[in-house]
VOLUM-20096 format. One record per residue (C-alpha): residue in one letter; x, y, z. Coordinates in steps of 0.02 Angstrom, whole numbers, plus 32768, in hexadecimal, padded with zeros to 4 digits. Layout:
> A, X, Y, Z
...
This chain:
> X, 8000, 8000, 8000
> X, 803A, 80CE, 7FC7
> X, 7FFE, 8146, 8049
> X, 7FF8, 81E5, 7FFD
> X, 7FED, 828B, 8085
> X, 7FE6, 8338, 8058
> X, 7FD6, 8373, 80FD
> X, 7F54, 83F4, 8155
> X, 7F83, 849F, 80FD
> X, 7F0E, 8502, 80A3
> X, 7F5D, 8506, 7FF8
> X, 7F07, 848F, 7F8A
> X, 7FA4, 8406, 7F44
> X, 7F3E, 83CF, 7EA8
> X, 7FDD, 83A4, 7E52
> X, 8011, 8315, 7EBD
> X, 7F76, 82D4, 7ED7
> X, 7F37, 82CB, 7E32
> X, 7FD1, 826C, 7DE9
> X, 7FCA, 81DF, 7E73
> X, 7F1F, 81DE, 7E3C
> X, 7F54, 81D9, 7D83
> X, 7FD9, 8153, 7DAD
> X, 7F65, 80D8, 7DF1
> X, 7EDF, 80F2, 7D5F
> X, 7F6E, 80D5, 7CE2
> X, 7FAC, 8043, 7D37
> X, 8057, 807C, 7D5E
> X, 802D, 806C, 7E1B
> X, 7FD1, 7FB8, 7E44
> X, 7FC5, 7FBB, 7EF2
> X, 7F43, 8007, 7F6E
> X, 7F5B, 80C0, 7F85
> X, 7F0B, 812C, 8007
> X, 7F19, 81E4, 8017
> X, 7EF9, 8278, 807E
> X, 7ED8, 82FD, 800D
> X, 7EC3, 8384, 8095
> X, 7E84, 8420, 8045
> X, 7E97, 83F6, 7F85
> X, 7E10, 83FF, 7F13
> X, 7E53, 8367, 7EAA
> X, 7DD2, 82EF, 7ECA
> X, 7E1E, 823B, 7EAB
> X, 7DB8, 81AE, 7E52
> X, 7E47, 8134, 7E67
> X, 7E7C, 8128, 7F04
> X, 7E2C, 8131, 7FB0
> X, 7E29, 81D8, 8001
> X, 7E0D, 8249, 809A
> X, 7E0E, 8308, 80B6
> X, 7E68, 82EF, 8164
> X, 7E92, 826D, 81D7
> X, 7EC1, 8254, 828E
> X, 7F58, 8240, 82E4
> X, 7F3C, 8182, 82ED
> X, 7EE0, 816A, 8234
> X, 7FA0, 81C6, 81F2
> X, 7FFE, 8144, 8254
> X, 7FA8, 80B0, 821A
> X, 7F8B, 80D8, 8170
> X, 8060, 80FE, 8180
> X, 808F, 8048, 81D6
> X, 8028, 7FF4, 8158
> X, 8073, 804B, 80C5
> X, 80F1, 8009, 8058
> X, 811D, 80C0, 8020
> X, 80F1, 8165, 805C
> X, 80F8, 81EE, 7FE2
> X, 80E3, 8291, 8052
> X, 80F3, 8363, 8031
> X, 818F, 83B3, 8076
> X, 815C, 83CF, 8139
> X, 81CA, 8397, 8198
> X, 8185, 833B, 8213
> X, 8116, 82D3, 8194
> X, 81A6, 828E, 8133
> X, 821B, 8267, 81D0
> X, 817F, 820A, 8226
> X, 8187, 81A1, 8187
> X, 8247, 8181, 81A3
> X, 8245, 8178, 8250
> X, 81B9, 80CC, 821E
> X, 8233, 8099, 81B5
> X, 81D6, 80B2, 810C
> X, 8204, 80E7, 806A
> X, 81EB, 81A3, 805A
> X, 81DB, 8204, 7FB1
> X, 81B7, 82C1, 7FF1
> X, 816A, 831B, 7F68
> X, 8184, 83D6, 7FB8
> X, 80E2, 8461, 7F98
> X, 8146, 84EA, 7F2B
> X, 8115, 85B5, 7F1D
> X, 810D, 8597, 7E5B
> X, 8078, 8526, 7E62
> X, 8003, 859D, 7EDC
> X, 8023, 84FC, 7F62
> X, 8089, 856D, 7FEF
> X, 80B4, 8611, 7FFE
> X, 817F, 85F6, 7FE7
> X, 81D2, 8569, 7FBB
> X, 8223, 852C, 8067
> X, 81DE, 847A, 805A
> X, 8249, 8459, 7FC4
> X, 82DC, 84C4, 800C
> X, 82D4, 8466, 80C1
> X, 82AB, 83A8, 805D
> X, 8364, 83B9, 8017
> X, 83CB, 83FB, 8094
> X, 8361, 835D, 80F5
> X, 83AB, 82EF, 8049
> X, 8453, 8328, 804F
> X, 8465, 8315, 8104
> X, 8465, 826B, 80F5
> X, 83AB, 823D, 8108
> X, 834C, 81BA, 80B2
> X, 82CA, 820C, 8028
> X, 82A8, 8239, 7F89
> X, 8278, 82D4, 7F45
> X, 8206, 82E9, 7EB5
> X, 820D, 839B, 7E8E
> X, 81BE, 839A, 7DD8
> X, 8126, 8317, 7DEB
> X, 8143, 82D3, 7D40
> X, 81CB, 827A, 7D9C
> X, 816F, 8221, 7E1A
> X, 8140, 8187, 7DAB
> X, 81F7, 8165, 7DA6
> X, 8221, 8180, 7E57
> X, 81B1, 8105, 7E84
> X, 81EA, 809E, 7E0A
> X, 8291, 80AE, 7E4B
> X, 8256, 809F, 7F04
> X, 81FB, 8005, 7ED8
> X, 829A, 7FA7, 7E9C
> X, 82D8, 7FCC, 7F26
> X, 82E9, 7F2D, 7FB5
> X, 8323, 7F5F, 8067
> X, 82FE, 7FF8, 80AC
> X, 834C, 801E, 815D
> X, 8323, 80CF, 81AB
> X, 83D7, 810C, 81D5
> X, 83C6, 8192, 8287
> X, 8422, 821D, 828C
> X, 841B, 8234, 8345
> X, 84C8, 8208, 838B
> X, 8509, 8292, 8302
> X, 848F, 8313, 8340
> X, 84C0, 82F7, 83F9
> X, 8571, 82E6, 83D8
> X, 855A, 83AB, 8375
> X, 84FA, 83DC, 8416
> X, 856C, 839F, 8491
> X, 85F6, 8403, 8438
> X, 858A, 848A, 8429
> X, 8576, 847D, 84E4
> X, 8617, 8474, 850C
> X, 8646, 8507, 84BD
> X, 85DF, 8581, 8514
């Protein structure tokens, strides 16, 4: 199973939603897919759907996906990671009306090049491959960063 989440803000993210939606009715996906569309006006005919969910509808819908393909926040895609699931972030950008700058994408690779686990789809014509790619893919093991980040802050500590 895909679980697709745009996350709660109010910019519609048609674009993402509609092309997991034309993925499945062309085939290229053949899995179950469910998605929270949040406040996009895509309606999907394709895959199974909800405006919102819960705290505890997110998490299951996340431990029983194969995949997640997420937006850019934060603390959506490094939930995914921290499950231990595949994560393609596809970030909201300024040029598409879908935020109003484009940190998502901005924040998603310094996240990438620090070392951390996902893919970024930045033009959605590239998603079909991603997955693709992801899909070939056989062992995935969620890699923590924490000993480096306490390590940093004890030496930051230090040197007060």
């Amino acid at each position: 199973m895909i679980f697709v989440t745009v996350g709660t803000h109010e910019q519609p993210f048609d674009r993402l939603v509609a092309e997991v939606d034309r993925l499945v009715e062309h085939k290229v996906i053949n899995e179950k897919v469910v998605i929270q569309r949040g406040y996009s006006k895509y309606q999907p005919q394709f895959c199974q759907f909800a405006d919102m969910m819960d705290v505890a509808d997110m998490d299951r819908f996340m431990s029983e996906a194969r995949l997640i393909i997420c937006h850019g926040g934060p603390a959506t895609f490094m939930r995914a990671l921290s499950m231990g699931k595949r994560t393609i972030v596809v970030p909201r950008q300024q040029k598409y009306n879908e935020h109003i700058n484009d940190h998502q994408l901005i924040f998603s690779r310094q996240v990438r090049d620090a070392g951390y686990q996902i893919e970024i789809v930045d033009e959605i014509s590239k998603l079909k491959d991603v997955i693709a790619e992801t899909s070939n893919l056989k062992d995935f093991e969620y890699k923590s960063h924490n000993s480096s980040f306490i390590s940093k802050l004890e030496r930051a500590v230090d040197s007060l």
